[in-house]
N, CA, C, O and CB atoms as a CASP TS submission, in Angstrom:
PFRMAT TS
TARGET T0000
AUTHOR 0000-0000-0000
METHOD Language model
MODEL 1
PARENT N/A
ATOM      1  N   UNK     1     -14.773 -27.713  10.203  1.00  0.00           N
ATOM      2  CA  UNK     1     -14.421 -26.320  10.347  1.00  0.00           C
ATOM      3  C   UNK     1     -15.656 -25.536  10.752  1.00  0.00           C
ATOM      4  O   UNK     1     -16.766 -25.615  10.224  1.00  0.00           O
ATOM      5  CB  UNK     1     -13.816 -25.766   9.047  1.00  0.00           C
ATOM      6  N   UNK     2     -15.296 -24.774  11.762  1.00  0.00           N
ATOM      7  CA  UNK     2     -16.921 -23.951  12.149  1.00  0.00           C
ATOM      8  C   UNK     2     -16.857 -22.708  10.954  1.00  0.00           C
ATOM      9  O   UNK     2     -16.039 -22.367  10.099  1.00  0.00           O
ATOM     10  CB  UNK     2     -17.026 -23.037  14.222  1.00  0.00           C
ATOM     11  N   UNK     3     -18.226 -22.235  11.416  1.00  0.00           N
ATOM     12  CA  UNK     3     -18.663 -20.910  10.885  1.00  0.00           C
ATOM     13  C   UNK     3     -17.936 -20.046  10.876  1.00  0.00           C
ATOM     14  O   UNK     3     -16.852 -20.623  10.956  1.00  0.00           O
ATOM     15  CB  UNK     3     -19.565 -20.398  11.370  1.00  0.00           C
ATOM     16  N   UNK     4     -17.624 -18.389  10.808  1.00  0.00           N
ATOM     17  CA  UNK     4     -16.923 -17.069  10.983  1.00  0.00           C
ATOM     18  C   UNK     4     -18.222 -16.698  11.722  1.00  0.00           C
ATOM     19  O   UNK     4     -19.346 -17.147  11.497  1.00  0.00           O
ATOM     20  CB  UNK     4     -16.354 -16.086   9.532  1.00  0.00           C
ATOM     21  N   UNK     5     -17.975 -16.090  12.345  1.00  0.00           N
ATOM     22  CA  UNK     5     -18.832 -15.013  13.567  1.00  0.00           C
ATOM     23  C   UNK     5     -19.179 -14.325  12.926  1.00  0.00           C
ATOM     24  O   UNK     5     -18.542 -14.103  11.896  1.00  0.00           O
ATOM     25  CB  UNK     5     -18.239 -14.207  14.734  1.00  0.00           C
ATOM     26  N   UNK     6     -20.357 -13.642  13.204  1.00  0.00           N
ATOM     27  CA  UNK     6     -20.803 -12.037  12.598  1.00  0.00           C
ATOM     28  C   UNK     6     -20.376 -10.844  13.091  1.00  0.00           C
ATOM     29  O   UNK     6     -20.660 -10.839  14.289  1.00  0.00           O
ATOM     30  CB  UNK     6     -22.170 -11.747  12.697  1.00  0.00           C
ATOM     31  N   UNK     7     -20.032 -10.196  12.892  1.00  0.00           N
ATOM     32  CA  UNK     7     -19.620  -8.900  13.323  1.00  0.00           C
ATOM     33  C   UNK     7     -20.697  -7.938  13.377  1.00  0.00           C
ATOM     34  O   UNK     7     -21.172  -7.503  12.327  1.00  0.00           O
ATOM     35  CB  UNK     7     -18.602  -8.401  12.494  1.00  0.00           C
ATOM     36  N   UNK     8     -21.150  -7.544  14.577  1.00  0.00           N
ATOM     37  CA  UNK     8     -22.260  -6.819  14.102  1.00  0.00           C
ATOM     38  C   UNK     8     -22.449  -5.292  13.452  1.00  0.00           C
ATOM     39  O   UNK     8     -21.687  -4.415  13.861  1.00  0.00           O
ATOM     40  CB  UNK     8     -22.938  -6.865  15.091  1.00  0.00           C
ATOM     41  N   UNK     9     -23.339  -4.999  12.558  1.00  0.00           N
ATOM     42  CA  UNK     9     -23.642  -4.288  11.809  1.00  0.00           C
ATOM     43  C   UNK     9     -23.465  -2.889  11.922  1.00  0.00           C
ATOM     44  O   UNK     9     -22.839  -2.193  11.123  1.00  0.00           O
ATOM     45  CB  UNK     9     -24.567  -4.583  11.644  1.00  0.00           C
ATOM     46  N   UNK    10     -24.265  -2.355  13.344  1.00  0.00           N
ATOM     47  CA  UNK    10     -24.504  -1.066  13.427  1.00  0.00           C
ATOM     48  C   UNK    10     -23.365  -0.039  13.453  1.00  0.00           C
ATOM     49  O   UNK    10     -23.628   1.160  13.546  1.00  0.00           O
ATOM     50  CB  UNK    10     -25.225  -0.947  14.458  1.00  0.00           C
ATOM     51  N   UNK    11     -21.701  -0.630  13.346  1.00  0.00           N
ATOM     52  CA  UNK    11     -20.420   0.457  12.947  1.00  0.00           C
ATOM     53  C   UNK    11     -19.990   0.018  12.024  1.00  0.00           C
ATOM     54  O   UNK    11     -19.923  -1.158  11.665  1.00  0.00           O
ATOM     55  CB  UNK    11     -19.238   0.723  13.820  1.00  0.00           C
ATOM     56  N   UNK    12     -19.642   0.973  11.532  1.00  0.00           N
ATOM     57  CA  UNK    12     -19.029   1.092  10.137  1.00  0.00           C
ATOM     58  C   UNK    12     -17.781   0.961  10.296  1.00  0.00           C
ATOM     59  O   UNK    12     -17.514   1.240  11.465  1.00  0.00           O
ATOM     60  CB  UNK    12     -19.261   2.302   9.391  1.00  0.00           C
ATOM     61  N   UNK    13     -16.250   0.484   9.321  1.00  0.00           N
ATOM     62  CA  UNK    13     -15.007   0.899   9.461  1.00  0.00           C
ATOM     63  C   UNK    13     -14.538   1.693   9.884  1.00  0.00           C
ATOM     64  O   UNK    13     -13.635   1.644  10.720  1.00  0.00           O
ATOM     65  CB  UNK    13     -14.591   0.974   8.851  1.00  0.00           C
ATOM     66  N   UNK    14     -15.060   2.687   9.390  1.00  0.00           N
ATOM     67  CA  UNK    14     -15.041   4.747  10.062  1.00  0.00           C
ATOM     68  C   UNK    14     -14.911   4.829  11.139  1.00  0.00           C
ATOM     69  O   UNK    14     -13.850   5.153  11.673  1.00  0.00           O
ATOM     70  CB  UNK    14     -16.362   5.833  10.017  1.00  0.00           C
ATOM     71  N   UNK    15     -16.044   4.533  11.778  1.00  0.00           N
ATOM     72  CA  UNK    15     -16.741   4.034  13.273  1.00  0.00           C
ATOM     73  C   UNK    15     -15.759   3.557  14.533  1.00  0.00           C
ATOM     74  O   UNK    15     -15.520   3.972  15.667  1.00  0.00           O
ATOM     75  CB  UNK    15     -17.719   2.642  12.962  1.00  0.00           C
ATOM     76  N   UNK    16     -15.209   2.153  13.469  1.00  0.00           N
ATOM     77  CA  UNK    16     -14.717   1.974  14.730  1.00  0.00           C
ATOM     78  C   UNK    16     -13.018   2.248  14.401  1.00  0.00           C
ATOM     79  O   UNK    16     -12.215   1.732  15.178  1.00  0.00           O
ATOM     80  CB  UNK    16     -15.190   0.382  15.370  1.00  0.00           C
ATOM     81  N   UNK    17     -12.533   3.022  13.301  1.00  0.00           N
ATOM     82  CA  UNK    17     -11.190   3.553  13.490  1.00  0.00           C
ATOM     83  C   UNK    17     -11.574   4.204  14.377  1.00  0.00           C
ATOM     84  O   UNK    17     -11.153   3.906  15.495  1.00  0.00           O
ATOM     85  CB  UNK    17     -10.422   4.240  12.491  1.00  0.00           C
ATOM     86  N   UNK    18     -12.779   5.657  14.202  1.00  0.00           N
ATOM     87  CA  UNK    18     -12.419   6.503  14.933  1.00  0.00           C
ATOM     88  C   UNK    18     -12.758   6.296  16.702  1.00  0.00           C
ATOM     89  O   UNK    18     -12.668   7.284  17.431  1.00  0.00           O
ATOM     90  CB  UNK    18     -12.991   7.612  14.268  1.00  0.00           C
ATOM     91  N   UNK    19     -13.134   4.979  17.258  1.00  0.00           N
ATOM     92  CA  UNK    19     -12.438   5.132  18.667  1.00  0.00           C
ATOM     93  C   UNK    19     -11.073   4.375  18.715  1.00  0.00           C
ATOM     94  O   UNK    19     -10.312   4.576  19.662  1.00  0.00           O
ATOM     95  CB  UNK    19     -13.407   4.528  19.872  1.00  0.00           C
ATOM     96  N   UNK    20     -10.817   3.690  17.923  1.00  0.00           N
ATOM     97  CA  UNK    20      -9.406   3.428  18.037  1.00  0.00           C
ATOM     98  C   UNK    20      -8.416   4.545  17.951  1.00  0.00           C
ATOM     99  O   UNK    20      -7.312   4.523  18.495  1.00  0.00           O
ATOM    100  CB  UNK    20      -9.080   2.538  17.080  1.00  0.00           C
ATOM    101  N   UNK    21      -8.821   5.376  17.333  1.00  0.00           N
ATOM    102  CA  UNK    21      -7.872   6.880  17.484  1.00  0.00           C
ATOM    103  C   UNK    21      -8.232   7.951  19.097  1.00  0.00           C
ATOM    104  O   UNK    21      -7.662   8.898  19.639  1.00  0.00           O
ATOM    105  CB  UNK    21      -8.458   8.078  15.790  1.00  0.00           C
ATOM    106  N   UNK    22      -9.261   7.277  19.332  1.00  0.00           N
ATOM    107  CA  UNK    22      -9.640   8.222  20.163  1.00  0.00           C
ATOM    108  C   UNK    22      -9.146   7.088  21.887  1.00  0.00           C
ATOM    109  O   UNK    22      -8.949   7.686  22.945  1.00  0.00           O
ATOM    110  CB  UNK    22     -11.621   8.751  19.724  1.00  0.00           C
ATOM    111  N   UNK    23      -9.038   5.553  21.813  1.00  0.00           N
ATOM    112  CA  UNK    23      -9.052   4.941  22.740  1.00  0.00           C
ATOM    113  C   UNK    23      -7.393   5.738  23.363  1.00  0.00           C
ATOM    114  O   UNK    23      -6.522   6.291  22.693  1.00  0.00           O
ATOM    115  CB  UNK    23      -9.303   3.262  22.344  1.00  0.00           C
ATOM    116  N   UNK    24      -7.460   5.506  24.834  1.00  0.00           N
ATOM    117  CA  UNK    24      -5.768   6.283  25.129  1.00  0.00           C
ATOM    118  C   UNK    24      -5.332   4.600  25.534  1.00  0.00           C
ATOM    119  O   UNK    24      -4.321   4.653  26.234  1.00  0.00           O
ATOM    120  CB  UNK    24      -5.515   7.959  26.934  1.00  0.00           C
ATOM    121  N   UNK    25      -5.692   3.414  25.354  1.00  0.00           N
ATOM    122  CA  UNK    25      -5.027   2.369  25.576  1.00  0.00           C
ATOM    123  C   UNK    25      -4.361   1.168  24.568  1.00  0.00           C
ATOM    124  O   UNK    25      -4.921   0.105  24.303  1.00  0.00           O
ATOM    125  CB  UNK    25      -5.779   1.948  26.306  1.00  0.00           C
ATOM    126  N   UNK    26      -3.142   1.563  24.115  1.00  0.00           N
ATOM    127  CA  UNK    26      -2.513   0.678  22.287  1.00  0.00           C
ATOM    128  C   UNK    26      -3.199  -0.338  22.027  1.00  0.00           C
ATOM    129  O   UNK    26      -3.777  -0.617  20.977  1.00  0.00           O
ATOM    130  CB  UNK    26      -0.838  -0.101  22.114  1.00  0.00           C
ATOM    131  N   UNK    27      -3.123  -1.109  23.331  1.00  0.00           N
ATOM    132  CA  UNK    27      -3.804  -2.378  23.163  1.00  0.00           C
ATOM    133  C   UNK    27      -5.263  -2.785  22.375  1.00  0.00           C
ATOM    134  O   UNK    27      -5.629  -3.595  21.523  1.00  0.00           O
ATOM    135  CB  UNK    27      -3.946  -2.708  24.410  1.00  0.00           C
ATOM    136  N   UNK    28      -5.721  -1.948  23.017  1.00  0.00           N
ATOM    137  CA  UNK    28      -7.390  -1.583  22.384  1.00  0.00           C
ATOM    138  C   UNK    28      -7.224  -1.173  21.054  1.00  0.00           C
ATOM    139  O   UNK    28      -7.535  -1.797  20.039  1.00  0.00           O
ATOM    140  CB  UNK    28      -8.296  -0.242  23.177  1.00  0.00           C
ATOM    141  N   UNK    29      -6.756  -0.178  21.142  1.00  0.00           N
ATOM    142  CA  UNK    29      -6.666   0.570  19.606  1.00  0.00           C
ATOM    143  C   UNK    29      -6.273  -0.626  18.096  1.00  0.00           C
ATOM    144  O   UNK    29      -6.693  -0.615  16.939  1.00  0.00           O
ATOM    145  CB  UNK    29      -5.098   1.914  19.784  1.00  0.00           C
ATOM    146  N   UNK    30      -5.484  -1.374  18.684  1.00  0.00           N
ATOM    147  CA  UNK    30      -4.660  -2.452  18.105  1.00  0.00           C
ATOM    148  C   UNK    30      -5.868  -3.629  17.728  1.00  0.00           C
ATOM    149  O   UNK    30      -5.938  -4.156  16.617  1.00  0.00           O
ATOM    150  CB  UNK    30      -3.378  -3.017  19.304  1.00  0.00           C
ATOM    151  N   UNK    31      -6.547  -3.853  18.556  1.00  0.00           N
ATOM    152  CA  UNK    31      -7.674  -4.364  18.348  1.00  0.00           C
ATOM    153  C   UNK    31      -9.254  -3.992  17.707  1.00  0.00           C
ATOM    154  O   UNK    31     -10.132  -4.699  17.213  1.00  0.00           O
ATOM    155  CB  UNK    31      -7.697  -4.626  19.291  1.00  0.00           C
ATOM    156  N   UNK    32      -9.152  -2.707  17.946  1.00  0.00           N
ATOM    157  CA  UNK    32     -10.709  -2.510  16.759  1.00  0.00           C
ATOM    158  C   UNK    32      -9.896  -2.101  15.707  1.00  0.00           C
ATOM    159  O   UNK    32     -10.495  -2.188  14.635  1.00  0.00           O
ATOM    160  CB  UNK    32     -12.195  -1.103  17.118  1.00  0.00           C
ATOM    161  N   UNK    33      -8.533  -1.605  15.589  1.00  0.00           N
ATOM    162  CA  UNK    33      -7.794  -1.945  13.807  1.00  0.00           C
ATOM    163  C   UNK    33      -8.673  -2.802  13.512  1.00  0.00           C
ATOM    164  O   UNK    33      -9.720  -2.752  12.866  1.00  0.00           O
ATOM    165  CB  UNK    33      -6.066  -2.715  13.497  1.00  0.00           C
ATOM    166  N   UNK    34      -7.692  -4.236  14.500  1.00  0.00           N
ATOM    167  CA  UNK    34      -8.274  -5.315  13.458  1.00  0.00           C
ATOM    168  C   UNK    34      -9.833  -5.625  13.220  1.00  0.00           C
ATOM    169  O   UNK    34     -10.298  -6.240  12.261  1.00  0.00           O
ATOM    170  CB  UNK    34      -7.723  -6.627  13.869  1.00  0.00           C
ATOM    171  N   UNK    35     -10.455  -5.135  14.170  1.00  0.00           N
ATOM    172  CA  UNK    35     -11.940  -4.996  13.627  1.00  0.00           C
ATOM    173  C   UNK    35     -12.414  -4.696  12.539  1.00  0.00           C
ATOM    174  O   UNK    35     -13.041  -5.371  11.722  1.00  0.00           O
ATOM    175  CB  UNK    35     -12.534  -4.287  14.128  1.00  0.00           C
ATOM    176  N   UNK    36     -11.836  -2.791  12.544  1.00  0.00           N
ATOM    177  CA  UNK    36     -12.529  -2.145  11.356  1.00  0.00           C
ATOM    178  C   UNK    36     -11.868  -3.221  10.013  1.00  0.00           C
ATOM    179  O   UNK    36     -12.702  -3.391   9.124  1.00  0.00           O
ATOM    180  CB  UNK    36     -12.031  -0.195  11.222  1.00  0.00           C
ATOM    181  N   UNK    37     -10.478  -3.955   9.770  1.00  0.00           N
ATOM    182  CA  UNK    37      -9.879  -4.235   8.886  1.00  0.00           C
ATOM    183  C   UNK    37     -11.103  -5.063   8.348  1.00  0.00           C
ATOM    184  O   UNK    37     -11.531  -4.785   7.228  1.00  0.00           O
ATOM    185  CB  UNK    37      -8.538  -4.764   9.164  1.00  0.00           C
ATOM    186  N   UNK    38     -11.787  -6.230   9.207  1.00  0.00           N
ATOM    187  CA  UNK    38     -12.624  -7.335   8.931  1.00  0.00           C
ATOM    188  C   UNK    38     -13.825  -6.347   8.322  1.00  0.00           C
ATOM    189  O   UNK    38     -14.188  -6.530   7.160  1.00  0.00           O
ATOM    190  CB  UNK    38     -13.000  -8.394  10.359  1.00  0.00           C
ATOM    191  N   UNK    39     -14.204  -5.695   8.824  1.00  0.00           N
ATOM    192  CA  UNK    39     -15.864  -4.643   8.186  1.00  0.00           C
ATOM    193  C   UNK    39     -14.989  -4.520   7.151  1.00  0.00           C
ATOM    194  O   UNK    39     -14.931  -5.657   6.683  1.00  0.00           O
ATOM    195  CB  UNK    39     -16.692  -2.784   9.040  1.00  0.00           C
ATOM    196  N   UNK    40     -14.219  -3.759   6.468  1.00  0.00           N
ATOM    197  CA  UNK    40     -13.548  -3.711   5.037  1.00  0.00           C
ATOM    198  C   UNK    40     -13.138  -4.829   4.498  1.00  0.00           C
ATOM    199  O   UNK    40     -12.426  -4.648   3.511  1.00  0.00           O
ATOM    200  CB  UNK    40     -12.441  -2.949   4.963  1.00  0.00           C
ATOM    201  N   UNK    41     -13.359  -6.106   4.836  1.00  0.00           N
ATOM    202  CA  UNK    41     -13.531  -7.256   4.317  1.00  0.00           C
ATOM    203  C   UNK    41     -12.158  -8.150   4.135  1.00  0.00           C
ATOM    204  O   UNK    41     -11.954  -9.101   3.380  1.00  0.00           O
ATOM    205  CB  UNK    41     -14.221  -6.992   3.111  1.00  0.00           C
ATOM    206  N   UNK    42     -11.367  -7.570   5.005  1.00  0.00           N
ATOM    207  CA  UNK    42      -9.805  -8.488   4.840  1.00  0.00           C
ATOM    208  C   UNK    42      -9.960  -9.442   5.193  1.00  0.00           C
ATOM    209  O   UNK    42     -11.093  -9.510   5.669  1.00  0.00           O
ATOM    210  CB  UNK    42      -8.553  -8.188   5.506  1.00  0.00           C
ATOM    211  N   UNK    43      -9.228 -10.716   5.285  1.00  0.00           N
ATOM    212  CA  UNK    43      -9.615 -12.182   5.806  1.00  0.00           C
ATOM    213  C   UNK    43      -9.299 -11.751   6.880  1.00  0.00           C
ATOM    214  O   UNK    43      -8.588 -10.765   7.076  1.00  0.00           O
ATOM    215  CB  UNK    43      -8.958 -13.587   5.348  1.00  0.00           C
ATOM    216  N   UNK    44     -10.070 -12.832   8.127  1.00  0.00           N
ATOM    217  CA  UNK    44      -9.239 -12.564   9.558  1.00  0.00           C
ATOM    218  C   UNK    44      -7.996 -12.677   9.981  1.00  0.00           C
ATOM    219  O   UNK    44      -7.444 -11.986  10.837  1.00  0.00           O
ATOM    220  CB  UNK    44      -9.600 -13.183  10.391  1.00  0.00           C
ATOM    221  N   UNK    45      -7.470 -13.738   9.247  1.00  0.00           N
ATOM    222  CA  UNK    45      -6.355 -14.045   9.459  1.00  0.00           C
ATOM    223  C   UNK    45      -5.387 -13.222   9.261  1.00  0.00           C
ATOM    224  O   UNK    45      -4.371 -13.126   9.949  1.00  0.00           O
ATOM    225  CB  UNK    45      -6.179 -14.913   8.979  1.00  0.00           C
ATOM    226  N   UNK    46      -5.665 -12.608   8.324  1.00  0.00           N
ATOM    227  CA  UNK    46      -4.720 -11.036   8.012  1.00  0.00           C
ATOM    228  C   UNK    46      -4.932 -10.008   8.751  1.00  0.00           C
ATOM    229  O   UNK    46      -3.969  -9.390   9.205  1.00  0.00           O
ATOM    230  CB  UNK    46      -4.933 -10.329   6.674  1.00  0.00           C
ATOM    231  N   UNK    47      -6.140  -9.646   9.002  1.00  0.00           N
ATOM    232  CA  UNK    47      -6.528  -8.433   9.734  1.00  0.00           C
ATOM    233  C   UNK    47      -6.243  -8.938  11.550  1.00  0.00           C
ATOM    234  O   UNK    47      -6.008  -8.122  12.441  1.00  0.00           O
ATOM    235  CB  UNK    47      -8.403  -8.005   9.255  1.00  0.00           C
ATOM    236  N   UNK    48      -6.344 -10.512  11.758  1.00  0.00           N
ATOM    237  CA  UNK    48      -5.387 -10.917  12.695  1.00  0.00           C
ATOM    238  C   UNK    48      -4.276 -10.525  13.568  1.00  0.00           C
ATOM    239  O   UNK    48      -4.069 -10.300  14.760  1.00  0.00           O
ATOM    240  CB  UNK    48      -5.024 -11.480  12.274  1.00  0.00           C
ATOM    241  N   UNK    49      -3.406 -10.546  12.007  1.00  0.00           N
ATOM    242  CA  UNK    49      -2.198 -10.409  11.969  1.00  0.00           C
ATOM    243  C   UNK    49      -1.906  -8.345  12.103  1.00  0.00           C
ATOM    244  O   UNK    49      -0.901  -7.792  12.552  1.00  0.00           O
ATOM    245  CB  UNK    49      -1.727 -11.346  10.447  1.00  0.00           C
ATOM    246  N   UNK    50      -2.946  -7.793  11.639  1.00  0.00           N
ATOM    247  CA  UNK    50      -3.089  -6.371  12.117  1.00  0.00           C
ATOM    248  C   UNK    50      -2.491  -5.882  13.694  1.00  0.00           C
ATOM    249  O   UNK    50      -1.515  -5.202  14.012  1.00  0.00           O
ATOM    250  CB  UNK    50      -4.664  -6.126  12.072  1.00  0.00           C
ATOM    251  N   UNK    51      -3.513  -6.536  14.462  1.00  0.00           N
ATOM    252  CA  UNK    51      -3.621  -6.691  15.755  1.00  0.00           C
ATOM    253  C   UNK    51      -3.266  -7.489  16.603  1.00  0.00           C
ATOM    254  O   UNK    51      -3.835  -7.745  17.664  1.00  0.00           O
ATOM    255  CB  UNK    51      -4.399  -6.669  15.948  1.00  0.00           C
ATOM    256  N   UNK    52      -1.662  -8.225  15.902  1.00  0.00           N
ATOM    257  CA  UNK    52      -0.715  -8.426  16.821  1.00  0.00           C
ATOM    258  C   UNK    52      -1.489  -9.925  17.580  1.00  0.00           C
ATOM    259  O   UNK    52      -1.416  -9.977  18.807  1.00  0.00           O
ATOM    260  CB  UNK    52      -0.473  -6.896  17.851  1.00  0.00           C
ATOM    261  N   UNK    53      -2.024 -10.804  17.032  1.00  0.00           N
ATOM    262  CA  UNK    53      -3.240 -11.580  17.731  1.00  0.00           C
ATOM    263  C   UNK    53      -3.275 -12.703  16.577  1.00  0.00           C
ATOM    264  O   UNK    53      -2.956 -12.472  15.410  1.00  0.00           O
ATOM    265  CB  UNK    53      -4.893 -10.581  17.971  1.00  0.00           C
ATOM    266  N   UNK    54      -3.721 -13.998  17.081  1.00  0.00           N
ATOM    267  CA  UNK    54      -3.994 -15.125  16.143  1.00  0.00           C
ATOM    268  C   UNK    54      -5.557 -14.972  15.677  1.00  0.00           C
ATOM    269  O   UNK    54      -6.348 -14.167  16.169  1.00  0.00           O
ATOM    270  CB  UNK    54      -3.693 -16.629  16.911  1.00  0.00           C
ATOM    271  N   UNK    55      -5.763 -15.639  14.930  1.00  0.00           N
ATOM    272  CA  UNK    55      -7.187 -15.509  14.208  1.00  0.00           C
ATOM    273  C   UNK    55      -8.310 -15.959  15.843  1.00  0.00           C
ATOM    274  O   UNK    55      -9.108 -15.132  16.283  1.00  0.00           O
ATOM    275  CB  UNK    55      -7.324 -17.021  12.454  1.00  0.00           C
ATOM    276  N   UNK    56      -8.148 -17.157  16.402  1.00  0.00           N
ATOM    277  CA  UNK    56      -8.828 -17.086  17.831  1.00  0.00           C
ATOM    278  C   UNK    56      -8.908 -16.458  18.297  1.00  0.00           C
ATOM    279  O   UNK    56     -10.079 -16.241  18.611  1.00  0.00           O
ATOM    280  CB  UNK    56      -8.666 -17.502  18.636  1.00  0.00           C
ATOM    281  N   UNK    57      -7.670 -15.301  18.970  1.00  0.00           N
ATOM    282  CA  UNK    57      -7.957 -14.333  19.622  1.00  0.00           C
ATOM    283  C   UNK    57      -9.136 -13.178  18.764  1.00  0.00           C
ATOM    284  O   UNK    57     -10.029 -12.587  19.370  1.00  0.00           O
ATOM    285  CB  UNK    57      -6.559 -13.815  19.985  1.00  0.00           C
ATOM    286  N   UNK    58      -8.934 -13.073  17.562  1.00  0.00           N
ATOM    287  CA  UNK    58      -9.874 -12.062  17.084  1.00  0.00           C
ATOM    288  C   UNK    58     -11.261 -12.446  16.826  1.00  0.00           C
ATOM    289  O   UNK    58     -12.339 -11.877  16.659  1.00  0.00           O
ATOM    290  CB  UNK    58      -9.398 -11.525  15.925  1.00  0.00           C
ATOM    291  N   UNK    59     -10.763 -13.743  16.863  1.00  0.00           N
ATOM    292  CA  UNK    59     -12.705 -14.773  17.184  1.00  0.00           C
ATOM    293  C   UNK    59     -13.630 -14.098  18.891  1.00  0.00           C
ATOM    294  O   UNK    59     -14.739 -13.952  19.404  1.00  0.00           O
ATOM    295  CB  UNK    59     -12.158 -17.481  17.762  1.00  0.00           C
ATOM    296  N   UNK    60     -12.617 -13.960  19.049  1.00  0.00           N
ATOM    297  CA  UNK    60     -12.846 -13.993  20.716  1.00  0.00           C
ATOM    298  C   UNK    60     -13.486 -12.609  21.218  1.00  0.00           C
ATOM    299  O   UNK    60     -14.534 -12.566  21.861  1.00  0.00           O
ATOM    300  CB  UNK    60     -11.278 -14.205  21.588  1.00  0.00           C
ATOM    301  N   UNK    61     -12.568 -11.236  20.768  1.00  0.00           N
ATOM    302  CA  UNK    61     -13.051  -9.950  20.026  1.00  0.00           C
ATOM    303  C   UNK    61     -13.991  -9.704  19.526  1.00  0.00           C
ATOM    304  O   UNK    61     -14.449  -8.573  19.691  1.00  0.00           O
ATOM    305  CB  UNK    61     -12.549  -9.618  19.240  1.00  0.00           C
ATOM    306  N   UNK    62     -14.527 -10.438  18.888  1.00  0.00           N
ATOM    307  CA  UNK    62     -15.586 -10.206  17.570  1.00  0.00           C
ATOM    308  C   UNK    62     -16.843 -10.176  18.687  1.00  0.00           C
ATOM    309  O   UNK    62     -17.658  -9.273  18.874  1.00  0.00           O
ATOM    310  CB  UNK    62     -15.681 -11.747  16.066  1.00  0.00           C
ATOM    311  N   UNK    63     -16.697 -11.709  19.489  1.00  0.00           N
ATOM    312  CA  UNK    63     -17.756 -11.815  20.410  1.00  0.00           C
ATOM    313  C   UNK    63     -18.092 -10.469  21.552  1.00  0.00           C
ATOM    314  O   UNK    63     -19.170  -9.898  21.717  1.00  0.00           O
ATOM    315  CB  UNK    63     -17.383 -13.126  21.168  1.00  0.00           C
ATOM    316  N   UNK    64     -16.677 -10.190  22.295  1.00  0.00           N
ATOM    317  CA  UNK    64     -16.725  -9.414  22.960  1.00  0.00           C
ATOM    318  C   UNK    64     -17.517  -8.042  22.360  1.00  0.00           C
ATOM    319  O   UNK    64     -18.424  -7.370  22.850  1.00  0.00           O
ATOM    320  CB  UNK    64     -15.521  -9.391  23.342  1.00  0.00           C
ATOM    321  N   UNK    65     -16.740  -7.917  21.020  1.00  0.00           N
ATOM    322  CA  UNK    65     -17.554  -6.261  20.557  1.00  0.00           C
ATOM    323  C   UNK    65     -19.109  -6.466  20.254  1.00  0.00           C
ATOM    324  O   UNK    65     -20.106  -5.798  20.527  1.00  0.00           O
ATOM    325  CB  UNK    65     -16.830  -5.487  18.860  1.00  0.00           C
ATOM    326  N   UNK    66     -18.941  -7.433  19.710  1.00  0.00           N
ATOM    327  CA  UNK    66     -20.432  -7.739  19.821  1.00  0.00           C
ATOM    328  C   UNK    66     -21.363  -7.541  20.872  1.00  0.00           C
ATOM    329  O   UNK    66     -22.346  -6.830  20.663  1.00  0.00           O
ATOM    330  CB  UNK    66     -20.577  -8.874  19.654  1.00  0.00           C
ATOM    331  N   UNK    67     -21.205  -8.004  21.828  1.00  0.00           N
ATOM    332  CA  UNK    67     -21.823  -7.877  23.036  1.00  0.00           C
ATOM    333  C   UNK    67     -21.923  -6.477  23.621  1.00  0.00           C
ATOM    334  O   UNK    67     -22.470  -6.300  24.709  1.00  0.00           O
ATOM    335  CB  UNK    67     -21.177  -8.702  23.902  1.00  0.00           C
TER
END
């Protein structure tokens, strides 16, 4: 079984609700949910399941926001 990714540090939950409220595209929005869910410490798999997405896909996310 590999590692969990890091999510990086510098946003907070807050942070990144508030461009998910502010993004005008669901899709997106649907996806830093499940972001901020993981910074508040839900398993991925649940906060996954937030954003309409399998735990890979939010593996995949994590990298992207990261970057």
């Amino acid at each position: 079984m590999g590692s969990a990714v890091a999510l990086r540090s510098d946003y907070t939950a807050v942070d990144v609700r508030r461009l998910a409220k502010g993004s005008k595209d669901a899709n997106q929005s649907r996806r830093l949910l499940a972001l901020a869910a993981v910074i508040d410490g839900m398993s991925r798999s649940d906060a996954a399941g937030i954003g309409g997405m399998d735990r890979h896909t939010l593996r995949d996310w994590v990298h992207r926001f990261n970057t």
